[in-house]
C-alpha positions, 0 to 999 in steps of 0.5 A: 768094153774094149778101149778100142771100141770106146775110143771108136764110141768117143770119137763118133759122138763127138763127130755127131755133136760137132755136125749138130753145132755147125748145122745150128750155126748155119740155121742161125745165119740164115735166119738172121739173114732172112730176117735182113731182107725182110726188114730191108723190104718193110723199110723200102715199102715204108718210105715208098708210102710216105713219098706216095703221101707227097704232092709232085712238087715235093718229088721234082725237088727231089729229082732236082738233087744230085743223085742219089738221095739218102733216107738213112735218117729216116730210118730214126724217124719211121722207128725203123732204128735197130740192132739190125738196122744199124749197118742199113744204108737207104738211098732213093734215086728221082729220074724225070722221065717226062718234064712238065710243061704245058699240056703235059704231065710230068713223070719221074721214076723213082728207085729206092735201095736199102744196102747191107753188109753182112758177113763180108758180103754185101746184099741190096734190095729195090722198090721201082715205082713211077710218079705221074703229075696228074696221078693217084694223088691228084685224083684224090685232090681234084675228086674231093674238091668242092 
C-alpha cells in the first residue's frame, strides 16, 4: 500500500466513526427526550386523578386561590421524585365557570401543566378537564347512600 492511500483509508474511517458517535448522541437525546414527555404525561394524569378523588368543596377552595396553583410538592409525594423530575414544574390553573347557587350546579375547569428545561429549551404539557357540582363523584356518593 501506498501512503496515499492509507491516508485516504485513515481518513474515511475516521469520518465514519465520528458519523456513528453523532448519530448515537442525537439517539440518546431524543430518547431522553421521550422519556420527559412520558413521564410529564403520568404525572399530570396522576394528579388529575387525585383531584378527580376530591369532593367539589375541595375544588372551589382551589378556584378560590390566586392562579396558578403549584403541585411540585407533589411530585415528593406521589414518589414521582427523580433525576429526571427534578427540573419539572407542575402547576393547576381552577376556572369557575359556573358559580353555585341555588338550583344550579357549579362548574370549574381545571388545566394542569407540567414544564421542563431541557437543553435550553423548554417544552410543556397539559391535561384540561371540567369539574361539574353534582358530577361523577357525586353520583357515586348519592348512588350508594342509604
Amino acid at each position: 500500500m501506498t501512503m496515499a492511500e492509507v491516508l485516504i483509508a485513515a481518513t474515511l474511517l475516521a469520518f465514519v466513526i465520528m458519523s456513528s458517535l453523532t448519530a448515537l448522541s442525537q439517539a440518546y437525546a431524543l430518547t431522553r427526550h421521550s422519556r420527559m414527555v412520558t413521564l410529564a404525561g403520568q404525572i399530570v394524569q396522576s394528579v388529575m386523578e387525585d383531584l378527580r378523588l376530591r369532593n367539589y368543596s375541595a375544588l372551589k377552595a382551589y378556584a378560590a386561590q390566586s392562579q396558578p396553583v403549584s403541585f411540585t410538592a407533589t411530585l415528593v409525594s406521589e414518589r414521582f421524585s427523580s433525576a429526571f423530575t427534578q427540573g419539572f414544574a407542575l402547576d393547576g390553573t381552577f376556572t369557575t365557570l359556573v358559580a353555585s347557587g341555588t338550583g344550579t350546579p357549579g362548574k370549574i375547569s381545571v388545566t394542569l401543566t407540567v414544564s421542563w428545561t431541557e437543553q435550553g429549551s423548554t417544552f410543556t404539557r397539559k391535561l384540561i378537564t371540567y369539574f361539574g357540582e353534582q358530577g361523577l363523584s357525586d353520583y357515586f356518593y348519592v348512588g350508594w347512600a342509604p
